[in-house]
Every structure is written in C-alpha cells, then in structure tokens.
N, C-alpha and C positions, 0 to 999 in steps of 0.2 A: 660089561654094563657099568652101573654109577656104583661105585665105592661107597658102602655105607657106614666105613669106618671117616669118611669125609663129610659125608653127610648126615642128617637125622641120628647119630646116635652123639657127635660132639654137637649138635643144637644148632646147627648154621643151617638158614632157612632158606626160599627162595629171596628171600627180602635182602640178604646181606651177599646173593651171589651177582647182584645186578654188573657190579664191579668185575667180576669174572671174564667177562666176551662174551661168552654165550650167548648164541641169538636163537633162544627156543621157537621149534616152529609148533602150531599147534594143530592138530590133526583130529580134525570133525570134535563130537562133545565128548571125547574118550581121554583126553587129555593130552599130554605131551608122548611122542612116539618115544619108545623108551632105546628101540636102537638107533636113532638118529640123536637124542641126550646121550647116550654112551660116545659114539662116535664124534659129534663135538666136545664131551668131555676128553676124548682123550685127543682131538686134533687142538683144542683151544690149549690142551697142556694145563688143564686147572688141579691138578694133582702137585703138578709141579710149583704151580704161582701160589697155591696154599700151603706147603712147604715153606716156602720163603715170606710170605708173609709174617708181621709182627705178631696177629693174635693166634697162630699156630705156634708158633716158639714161646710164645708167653704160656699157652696149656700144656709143652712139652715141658718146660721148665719147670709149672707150678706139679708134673706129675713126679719128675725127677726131684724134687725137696721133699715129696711126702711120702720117697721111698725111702726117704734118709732115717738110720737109726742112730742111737745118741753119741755114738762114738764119729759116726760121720758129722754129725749135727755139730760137736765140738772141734773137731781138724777142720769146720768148715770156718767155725767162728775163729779159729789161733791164724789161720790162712790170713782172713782176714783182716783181722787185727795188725798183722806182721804186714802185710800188704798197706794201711792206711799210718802206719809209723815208718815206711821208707816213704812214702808221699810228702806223710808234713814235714820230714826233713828234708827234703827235695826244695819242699816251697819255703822252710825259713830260711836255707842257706841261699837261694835265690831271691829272698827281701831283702836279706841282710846283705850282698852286696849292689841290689838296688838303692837301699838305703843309705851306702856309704857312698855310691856316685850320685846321691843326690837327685833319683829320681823319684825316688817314692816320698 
C-alpha cells in the first residue's frame, strides 16, 4: 500500500502530488481504490522520484542538523571555515594574476 512515512505524516498533500504521474482513477463515491493508488504508487516509482527530489533532501538535511550536538555543531563550523579560506585564496591568486595580464 501507500507509504505513510511519504505521505500524511511529512505534510505532502494530494495538491503537491499532481507533479508525481499518478493518474488516480476514481471508483464510485468511496473514493480512490486504495490497491490500484498502491500499485501505481509503486509502478509510477514516486517513492523513488520523492527521494530525489529537492524538498525531500532539504527535510533530510534540516533533520540531520538537529540531530547535531555542540561538538558536531562546532567541527561543522572549523570544516567550514577551513573550507571558505582555501576558496578565497583560490580566488585572490586567480584576480591577482588576472589583474596582472590585465584583464581585470
């Protein structure tokens, strides 16, 4: 059947699955047949396109920072830090011989 860890408990409605494929069929006033949603859920493969999705990895991400305790929190911030001072050396030693051939 439909994965409720994909659905209804992370907030993603029928409104935001239009984008999915899914072409729900509707069956008398009972609503959607639930083993025909199950079985184009998993032939459509939207477990897997939710996966890759941007605003799946943005909620794995924001869960994965707020499992961070201060000792992570801080190797995250020195990572970082050390990571954006080989950058800006990266980019003045590449103006600075832009600048000396006189393109900049």
């Amino acid at each position: 059947g439909i994965n409720a860890e994909y659905m209804g408990s992370s907030g993603i409605n029928a409104e935001y699955m239009g984008s999915s494929g899914i072409n729900a069929e509707y069956m008398g006033s009972s609503g959607i047949n639930a083993e025909y949603m199950g079985k184009a859920w998993e032939d459509e493969k939207v477990t897997e396109k939710w996966a890759e999705s941007g605003w799946s990895k943005r909620m794995v991400m924001k869960a994965r920072r707020q499992g961070l305790n201060d000792l992570d929190r801080f190797k995250l911030m020195k990572a970082k830090s050390a990571r954006n001072k080989i950058l800006a050396k990266a980019v003045a030693i590449k103006k600075n011989k832009m600048s000396k051939a006189g393109k900049l």
